[in-house]
C-alpha positions as CSV (number, residue, x, y, z in Angstrom):
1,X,24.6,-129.2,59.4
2,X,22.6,-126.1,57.6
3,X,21.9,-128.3,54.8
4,X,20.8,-131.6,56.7
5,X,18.4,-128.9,58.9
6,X,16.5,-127.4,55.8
7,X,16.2,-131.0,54.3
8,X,14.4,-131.7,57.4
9,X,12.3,-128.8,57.4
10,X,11.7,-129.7,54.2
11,X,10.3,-132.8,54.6
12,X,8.3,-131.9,57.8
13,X,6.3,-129.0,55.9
14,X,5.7,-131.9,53.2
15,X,4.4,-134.6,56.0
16,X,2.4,-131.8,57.6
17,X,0.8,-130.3,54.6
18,X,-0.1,-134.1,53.7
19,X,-1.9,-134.2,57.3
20,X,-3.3,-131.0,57.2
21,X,-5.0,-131.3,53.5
22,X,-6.0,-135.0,54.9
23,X,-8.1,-133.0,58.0
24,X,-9.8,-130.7,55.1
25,X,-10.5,-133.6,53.5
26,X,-12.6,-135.7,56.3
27,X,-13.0,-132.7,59.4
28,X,-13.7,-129.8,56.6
29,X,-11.1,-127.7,58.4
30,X,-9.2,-125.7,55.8
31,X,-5.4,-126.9,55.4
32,X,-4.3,-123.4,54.7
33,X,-5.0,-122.4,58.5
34,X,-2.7,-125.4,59.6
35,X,-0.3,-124.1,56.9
36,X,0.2,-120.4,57.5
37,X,0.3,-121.5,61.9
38,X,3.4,-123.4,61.1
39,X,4.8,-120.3,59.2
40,X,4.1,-117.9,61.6
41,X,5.6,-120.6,64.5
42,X,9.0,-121.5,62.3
43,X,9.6,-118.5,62.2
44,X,8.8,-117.4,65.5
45,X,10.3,-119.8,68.1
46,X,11.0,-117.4,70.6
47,X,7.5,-117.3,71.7
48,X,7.5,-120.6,73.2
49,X,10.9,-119.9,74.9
50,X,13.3,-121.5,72.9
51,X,16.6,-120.0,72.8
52,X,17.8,-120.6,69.0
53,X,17.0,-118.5,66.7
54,X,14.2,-118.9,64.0
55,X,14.5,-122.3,62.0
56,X,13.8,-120.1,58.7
57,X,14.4,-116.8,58.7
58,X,12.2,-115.1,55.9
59,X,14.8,-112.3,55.4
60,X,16.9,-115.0,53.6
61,X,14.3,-116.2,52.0
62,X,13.7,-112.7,50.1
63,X,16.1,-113.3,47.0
64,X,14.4,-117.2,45.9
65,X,10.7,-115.8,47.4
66,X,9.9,-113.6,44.2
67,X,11.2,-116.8,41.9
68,X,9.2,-119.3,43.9
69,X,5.8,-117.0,44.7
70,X,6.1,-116.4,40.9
71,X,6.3,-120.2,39.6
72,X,3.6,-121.5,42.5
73,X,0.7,-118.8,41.1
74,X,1.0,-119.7,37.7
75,X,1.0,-123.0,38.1
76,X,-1.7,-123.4,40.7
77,X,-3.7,-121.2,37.9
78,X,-2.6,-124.2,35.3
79,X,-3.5,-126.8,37.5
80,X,-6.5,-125.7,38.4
81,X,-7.6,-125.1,34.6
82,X,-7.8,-128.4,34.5
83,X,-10.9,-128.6,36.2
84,X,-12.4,-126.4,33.7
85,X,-15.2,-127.5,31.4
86,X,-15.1,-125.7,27.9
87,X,-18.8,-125.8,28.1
88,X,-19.0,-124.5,31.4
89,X,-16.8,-122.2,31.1
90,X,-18.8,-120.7,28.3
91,X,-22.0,-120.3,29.9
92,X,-20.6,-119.2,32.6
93,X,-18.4,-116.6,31.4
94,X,-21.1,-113.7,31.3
95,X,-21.9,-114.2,35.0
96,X,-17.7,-114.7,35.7
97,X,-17.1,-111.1,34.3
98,X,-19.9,-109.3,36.1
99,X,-18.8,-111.6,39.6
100,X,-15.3,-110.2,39.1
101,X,-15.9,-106.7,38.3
102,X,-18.6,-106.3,40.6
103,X,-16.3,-107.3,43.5
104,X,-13.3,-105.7,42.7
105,X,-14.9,-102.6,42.8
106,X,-16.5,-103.3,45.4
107,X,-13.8,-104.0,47.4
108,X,-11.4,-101.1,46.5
109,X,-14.6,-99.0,47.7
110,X,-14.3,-100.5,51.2
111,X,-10.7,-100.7,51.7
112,X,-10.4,-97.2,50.5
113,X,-13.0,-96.3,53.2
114,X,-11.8,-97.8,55.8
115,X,-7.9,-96.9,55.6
116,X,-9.1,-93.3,54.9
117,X,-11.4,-92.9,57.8
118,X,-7.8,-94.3,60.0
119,X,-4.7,-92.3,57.4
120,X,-6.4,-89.5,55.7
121,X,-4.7,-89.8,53.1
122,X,-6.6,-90.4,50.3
123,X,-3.8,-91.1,47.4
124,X,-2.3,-94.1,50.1
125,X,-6.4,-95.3,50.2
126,X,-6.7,-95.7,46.8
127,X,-3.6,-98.3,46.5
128,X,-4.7,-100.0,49.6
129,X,-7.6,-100.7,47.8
130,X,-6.6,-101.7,44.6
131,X,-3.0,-104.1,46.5
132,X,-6.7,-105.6,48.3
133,X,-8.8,-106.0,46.0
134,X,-8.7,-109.1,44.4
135,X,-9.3,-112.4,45.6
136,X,-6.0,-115.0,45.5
137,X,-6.3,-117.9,42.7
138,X,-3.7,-119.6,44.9
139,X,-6.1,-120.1,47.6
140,X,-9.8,-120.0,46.0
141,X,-8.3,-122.9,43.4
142,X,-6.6,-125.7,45.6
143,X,-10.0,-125.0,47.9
144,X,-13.1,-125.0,45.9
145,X,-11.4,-128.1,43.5
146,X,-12.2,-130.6,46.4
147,X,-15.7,-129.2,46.8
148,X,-19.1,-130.0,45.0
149,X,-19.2,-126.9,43.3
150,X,-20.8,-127.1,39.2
151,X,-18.5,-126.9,36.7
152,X,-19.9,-123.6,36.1
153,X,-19.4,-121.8,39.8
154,X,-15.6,-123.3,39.5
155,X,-15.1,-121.9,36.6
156,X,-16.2,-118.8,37.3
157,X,-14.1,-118.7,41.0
158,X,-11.0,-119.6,38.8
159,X,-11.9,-117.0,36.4
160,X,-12.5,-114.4,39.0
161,X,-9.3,-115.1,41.0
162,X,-6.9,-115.2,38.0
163,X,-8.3,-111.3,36.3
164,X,-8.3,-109.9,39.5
165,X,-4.9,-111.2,40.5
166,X,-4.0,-109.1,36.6
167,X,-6.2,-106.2,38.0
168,X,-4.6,-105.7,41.5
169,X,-1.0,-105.9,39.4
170,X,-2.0,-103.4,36.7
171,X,-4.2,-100.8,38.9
172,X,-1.7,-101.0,41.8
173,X,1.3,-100.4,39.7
174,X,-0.3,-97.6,37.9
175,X,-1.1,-96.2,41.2
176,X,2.3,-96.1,42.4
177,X,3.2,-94.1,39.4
178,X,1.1,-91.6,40.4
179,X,2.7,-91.5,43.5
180,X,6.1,-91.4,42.5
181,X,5.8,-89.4,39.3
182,X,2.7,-87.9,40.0
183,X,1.2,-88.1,36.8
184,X,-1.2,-90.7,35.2
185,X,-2.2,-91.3,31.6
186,X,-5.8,-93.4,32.0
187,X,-5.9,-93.8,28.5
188,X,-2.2,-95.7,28.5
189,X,-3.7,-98.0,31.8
190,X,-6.9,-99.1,29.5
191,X,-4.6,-100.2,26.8
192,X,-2.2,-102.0,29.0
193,X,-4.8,-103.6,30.6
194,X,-6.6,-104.7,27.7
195,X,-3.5,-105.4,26.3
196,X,-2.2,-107.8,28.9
197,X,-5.6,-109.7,28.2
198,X,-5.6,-110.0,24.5
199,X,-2.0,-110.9,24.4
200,X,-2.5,-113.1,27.0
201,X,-5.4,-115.3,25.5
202,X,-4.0,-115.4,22.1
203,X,-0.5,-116.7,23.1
204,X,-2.0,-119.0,25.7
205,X,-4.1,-120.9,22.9
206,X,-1.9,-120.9,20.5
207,X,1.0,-122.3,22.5
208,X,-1.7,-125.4,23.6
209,X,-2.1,-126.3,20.0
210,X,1.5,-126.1,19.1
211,X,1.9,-128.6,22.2
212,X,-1.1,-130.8,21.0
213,X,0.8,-131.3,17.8
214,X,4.2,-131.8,19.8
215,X,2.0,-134.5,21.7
216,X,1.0,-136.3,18.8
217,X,3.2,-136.1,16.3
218,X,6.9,-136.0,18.2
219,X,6.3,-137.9,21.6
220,X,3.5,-140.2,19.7
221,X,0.1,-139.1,21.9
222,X,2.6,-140.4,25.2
223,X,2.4,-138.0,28.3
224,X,5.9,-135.5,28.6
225,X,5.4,-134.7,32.1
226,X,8.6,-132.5,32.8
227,X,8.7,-131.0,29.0
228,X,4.9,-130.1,29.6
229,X,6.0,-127.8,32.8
230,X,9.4,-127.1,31.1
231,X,6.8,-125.3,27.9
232,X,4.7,-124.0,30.2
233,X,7.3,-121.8,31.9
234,X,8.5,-120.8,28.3
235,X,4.9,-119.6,27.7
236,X,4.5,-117.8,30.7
237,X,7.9,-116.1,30.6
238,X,6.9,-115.1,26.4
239,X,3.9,-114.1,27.7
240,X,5.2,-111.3,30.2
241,X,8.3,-110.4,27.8
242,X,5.3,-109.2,25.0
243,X,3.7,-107.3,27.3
244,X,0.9,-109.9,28.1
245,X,-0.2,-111.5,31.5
246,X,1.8,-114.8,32.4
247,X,-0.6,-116.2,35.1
248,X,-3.5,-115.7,32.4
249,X,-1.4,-117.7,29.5
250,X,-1.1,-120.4,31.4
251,X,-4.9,-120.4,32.3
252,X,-5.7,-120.7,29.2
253,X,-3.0,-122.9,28.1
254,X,-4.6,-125.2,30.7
255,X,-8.4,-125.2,29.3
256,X,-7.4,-125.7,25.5
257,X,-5.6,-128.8,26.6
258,X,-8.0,-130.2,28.9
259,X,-10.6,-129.6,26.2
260,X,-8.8,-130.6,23.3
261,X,-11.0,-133.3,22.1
262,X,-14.0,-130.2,22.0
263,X,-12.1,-127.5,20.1
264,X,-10.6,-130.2,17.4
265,X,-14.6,-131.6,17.2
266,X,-15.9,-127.5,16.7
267,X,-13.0,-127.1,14.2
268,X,-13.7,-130.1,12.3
269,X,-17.1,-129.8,12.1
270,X,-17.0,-125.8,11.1
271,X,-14.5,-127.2,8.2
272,X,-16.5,-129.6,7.1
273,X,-19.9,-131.0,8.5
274,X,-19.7,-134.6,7.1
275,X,-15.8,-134.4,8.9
276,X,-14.9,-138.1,10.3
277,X,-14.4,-137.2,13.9
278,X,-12.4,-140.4,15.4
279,X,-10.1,-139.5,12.8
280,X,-9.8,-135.6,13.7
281,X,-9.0,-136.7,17.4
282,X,-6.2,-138.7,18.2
283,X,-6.2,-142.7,20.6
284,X,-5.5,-140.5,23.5
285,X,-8.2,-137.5,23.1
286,X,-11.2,-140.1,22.1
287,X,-10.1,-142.2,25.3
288,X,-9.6,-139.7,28.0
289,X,-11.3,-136.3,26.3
290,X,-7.9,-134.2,26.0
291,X,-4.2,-134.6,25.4
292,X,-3.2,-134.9,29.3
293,X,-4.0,-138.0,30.1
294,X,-5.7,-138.3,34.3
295,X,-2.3,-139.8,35.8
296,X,-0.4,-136.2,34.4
297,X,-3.1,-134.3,35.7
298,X,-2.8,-135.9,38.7
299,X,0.8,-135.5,38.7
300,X,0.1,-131.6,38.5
301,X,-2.2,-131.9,41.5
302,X,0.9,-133.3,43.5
303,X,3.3,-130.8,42.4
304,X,0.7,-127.8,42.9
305,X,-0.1,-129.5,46.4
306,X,4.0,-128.8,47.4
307,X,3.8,-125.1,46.0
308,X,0.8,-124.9,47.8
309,X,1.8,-125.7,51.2
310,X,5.4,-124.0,51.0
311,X,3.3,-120.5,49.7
312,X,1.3,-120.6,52.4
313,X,4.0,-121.7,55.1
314,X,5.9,-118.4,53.7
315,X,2.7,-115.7,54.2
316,X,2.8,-117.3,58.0
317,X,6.0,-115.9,58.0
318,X,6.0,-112.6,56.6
319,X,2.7,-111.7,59.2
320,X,4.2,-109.2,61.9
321,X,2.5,-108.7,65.1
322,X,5.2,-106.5,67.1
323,X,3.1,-103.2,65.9
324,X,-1.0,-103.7,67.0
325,X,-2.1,-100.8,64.4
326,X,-1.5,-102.6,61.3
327,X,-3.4,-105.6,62.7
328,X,-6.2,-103.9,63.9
329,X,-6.5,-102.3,60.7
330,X,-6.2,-105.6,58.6
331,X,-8.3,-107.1,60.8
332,X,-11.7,-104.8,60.2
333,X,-10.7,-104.7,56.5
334,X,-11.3,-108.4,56.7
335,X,-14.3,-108.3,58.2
336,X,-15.7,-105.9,56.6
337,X,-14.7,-107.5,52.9
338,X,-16.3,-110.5,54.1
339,X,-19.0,-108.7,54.9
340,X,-19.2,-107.4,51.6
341,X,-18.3,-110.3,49.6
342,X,-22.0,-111.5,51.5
343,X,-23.4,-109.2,48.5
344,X,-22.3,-111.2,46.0
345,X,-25.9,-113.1,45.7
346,X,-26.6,-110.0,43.8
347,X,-25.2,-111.2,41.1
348,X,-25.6,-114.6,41.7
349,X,-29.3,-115.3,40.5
350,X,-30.0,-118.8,39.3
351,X,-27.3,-120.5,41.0
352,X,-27.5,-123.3,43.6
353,X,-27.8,-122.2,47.4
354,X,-24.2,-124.5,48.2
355,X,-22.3,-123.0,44.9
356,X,-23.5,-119.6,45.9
357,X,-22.9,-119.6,50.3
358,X,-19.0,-120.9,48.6
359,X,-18.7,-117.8,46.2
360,X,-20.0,-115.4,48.9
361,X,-17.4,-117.4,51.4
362,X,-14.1,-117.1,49.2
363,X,-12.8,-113.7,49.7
364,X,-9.2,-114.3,50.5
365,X,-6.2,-112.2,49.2
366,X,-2.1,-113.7,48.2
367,X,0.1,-113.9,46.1
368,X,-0.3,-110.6,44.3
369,X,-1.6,-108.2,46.6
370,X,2.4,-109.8,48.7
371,X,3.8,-109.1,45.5
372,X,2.8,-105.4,45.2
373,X,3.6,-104.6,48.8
374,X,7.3,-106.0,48.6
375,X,7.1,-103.5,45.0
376,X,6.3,-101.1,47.3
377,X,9.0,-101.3,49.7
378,X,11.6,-101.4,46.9
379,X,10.3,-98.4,45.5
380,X,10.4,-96.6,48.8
381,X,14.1,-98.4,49.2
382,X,15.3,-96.6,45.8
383,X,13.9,-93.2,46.2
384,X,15.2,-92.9,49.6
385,X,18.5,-93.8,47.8
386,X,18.1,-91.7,44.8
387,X,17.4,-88.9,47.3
388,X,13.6,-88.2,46.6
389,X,10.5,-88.2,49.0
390,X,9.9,-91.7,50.2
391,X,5.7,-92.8,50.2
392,X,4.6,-91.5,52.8
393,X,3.0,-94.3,55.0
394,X,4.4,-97.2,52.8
395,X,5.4,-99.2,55.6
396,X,2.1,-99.0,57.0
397,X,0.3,-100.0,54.1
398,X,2.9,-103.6,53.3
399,X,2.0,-104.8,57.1
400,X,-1.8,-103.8,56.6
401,X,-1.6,-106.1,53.3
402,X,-0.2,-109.2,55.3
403,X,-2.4,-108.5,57.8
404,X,-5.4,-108.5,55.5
405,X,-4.2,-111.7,53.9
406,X,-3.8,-114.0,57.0
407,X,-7.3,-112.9,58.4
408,X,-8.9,-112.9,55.1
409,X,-7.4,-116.9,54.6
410,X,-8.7,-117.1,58.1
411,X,-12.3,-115.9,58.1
412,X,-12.6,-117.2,54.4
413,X,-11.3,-120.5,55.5
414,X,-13.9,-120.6,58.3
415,X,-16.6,-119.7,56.1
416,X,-15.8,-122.4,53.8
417,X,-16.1,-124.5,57.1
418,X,-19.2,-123.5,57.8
419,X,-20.7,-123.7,54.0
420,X,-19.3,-127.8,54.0
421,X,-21.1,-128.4,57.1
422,X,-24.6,-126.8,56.3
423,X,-24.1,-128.5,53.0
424,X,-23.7,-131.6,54.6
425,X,-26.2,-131.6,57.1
426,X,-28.8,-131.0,54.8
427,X,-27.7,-133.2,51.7
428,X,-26.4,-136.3,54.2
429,X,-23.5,-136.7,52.7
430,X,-20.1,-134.9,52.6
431,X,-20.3,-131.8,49.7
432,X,-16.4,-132.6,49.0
433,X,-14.5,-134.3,46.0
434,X,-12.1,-136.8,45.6
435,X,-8.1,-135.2,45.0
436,X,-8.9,-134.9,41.4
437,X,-11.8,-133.8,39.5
């Protein structure tokens, strides 16, 4: 009866996801709202009297949640590379570096602020802002790809929200070092950072032009759906076990192949300038501009669609309101990050009044700022065990983090609302985009 009962729920959260990215689509209400309500209700059903106990518990969803929130960022990140010009992304990359550094600072500024001025303590500050400092690639990418955003402002959203998702991991782990051992080598955190990066890129592109030749050569320029996403989880897993950053392989997996037909054209043409081109690319590159032809991207988009919905069903279920505090805290942190994310025009100059009201709207935090804070408990867990001093104020700080990401999804969401409807009333038409780009 279990089983029968989940493959139901199943399919609900599938039927309602469909309905709720269907309301985005023509009302401009984001889905994600829809999504993380139906979270916070499954598993919640004593608040509308009803006597059984939660349809999904998320305490048994702890072992497969790590495997699941793991597969769903980095392919979301894939997906959404896809949407990524080569030559956007290029000119856009100066202005992506300075977006993203610009507010991740910023924002472990405010958060450190604010939960000092309510703990006092300023070491449990510090990893509250960098656990809250980035912005999640899982929701800024399914969002802005149905929006009429340049190719340029895209790319540098999906730029932002994959290196800060690597900054929040990296800074916030080296943090809880410090509290835990109590020492910190800044020199060692530079190099791991940079080193995450470097190794990252380098394996990412490489890995895409080993597949380009699979493509060609072995499945003869025909589209290996399930062996594509069967590599890619080889890559990213590679990736982490060289000390590189996964969910920034795969980003970069996903631009060489969607602009395969540019980077073979540059080669060629850096080889030799009288180089035939139709020959250097192959039937399937000169006819759709990459390896992946559109009906496996859009195969992508269906299968990010289903991580989508299920990742944000699952943070509407880990958001506790029995204890007000946390709340309240999360709740001004959101505000006040969306206040601050306002400043981004700063930086901004020369873009498009729509593309920049969406970059100053998309402030949301995920996947990694969950994964940190369930780090953090663990950590707590095993030095309680091995008989040390648990973090002081650790509990505290995981249900400020969910906190902080249901509002920020909320007040970003509405934002994003708001942006579509100006956008609309003063171009006359809808400022959205069909399911793929």
């Amino acid at each position: 009866m279990d089983v029968l009962l989940i493959l139901l729920g199943i399919s609900f959260i599938i039927f309602f996801g469909y309905l709720a990215e269907s309301l985005f689509k023509r009302l401009g209400i984001p889905d994600v709202l829809f999504l993380i309500g139906l979270g916070f209700l499954l598993a919640r059903p004593e608040m509308f009297g009803a006597a059984n106990p939660a349809f999904i518990d998320p305490a048994r969803l702890s072992l497969l949640a790590p495997l699941f929130t793991t597969f769903a960022l980095f392919f979301i990140v894939y997906n959404g590379a896809f949407s990524v010009d080569l030559s956007a992304f290029a000119r856009g990359l100066k202005k992506s570096l300075g977006l993203t550094f610009y507010n991740f600072v910023l924002s472990v500024t405010v958060i450190f602020a604010i939960m000092f001025l309510f703990t006092g303590d300023s070491a449990l500050s510090l990893l509250a802002g960098f656990v809250l400092g980035g912005i999640s690639s899982a929701f800024v990418i399914p969002v802005i790809s149905n929006l009429k955003v340049k190719d340029e402002t895209f790319s540098a959203l999906a730029l932002e929200s994959t290196l800060t998702d690597v900054l929040v991991i990296v800074f916030s782990l080296a943090m809880l070092q410090i509290l835990v051992m109590g020492t910190f080598d800044a020199k060692k955190t530079v190099t791991d950072l940079l080193g995450l990066f470097s190794i990252a890129i380098l394996v990412g592109v490489v890995a895409a032009f080993a597949w380009m030749v699979a493509i060609r050569r072995i499945f003869g320029g025909h589209g290996a759906y399930m062996l594509t996403i069967a590599y890619l989880i080889a890559v990213y897993a590679f990736t982490e076990l060289v000390g590189g950053s996964g969910v920034v392989a795969a980003l970069f997996f996903g631009i060489t192949l969607r602009n395969s037909n540019k980077l073979k054209v540059l080669a060629a043409y850096i080889h030799s300038e009288d180089a035939d081109h139709d020959k250097v690319l192959s039937p399937l590159e000169r006819r759709w501009g990459g390896v992946i032809p559109p009906a496996e991207i859009f195969f992508y988009s269906q299968i990010s669609f289903f991580l989508k919905t299920f990742f944000f069903v699952y943070i509407g279920m880990l958001f506790d309101i029995s204890e007000p505090m946390p709340i309240f805290i999360g709740f001004i942190i959101a505000l006040c990050l969306m206040a601050a994310r306002w400043s981004s025009s700063l930086v901004l100059r020369g873009m498009d009044a729509f593309d920049r009201s969406i970059v100053s709207s998309v402030f949301a935090m995920g996947l990694a700022a969950a994964a940190i804070a369930q780090q953090l408990l663990i950590t707590n867990q095993a030095l309680v065990a091995a008989g040390g001093v648990p973090i002081v104020g650790a509990q505290l700080l995981v249900n400020v983090t969910y906190a902080v990401i249901v509002f920020s999804i909320i007040l970003s969401s509405i934002n994003v609302f708001f942006s579509k409807r100006t956008c609309a009333l003063e171009a006359g038409q809808p400022c959205e985009l069909p399911l793929v780009r």
